[in-house]
C-alpha positions in Angstrom: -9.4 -8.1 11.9 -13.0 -9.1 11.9 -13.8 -11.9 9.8 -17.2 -10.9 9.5 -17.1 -7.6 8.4 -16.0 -6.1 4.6 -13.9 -2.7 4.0 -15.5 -0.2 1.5 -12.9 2.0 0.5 -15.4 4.6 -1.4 -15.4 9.0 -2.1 -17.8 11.2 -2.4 -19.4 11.5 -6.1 -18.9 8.4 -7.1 -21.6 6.4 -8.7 -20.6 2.7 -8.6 -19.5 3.2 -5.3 -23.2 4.2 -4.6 -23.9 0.9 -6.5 -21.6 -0.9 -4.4 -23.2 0.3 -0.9 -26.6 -0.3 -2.2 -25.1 -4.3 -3.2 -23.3 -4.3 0.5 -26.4 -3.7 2.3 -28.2 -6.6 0.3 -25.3 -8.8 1.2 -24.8 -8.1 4.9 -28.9 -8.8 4.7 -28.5 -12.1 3.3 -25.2 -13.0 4.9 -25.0 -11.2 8.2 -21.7 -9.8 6.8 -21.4 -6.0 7.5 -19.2 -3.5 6.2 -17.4 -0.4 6.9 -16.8 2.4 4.7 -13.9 4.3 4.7 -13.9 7.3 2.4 -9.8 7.1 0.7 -9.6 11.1 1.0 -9.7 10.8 5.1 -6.1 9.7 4.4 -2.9 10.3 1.9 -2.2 6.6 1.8 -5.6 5.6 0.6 -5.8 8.1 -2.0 -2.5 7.3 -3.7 -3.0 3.4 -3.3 -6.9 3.3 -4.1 -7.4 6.5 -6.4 -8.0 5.1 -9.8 -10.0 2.0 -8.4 -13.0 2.9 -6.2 -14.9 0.8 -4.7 -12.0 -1.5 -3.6 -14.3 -3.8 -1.1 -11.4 -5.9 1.2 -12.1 -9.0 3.4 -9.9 -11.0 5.6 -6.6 -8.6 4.4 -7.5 -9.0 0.8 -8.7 -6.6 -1.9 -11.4 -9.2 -3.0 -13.3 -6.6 -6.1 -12.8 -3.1 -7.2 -14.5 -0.9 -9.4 -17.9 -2.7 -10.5 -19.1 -4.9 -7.3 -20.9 -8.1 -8.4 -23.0 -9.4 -5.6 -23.0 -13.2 -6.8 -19.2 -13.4 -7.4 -19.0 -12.0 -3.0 -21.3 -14.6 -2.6 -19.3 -17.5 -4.3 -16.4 -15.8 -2.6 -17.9 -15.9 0.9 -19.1 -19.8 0.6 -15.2 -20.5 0.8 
């Protein structure tokens, strides 16, 4: 897995995960960390473990935030 880079497990019509792209790109700015978004609906799986708590942002094997993203808490997270 790359260390460097953050999953965004997002669907379409979905405000915060609008939110949480717009907070990503700031980050990966700031940080050099990117991310990739995967929309849950490309696969069964994803919708039955994420469907009730888009965004899910995952780093390093690890749901790290779901729902509202908060870019200082990624950052505090990130300094470890």
């Amino acid at each position: 897995m790359d260390e460097k880079r953050l999953l965004l497990y997002t669907r379409e019509k979905c405000p915060l995960c609008d939110k949480a792209k717009v907070v990503l790109e700031e980050l990966s700015s700031e940080t050099g960390i990117s991310f990739r978004e995967i929309d849950i609906y490309s696969d069964d799986d994803l919708i039955e473990r994420f469907g009730l708590m888009i965004p899910v942002l995952e780093w390093k094997g690890g749901i790290i935030q779901y729902g509202n993203i908060d870019k200082y808490s990624l950052l505090e997270i990130f300094k470890k």
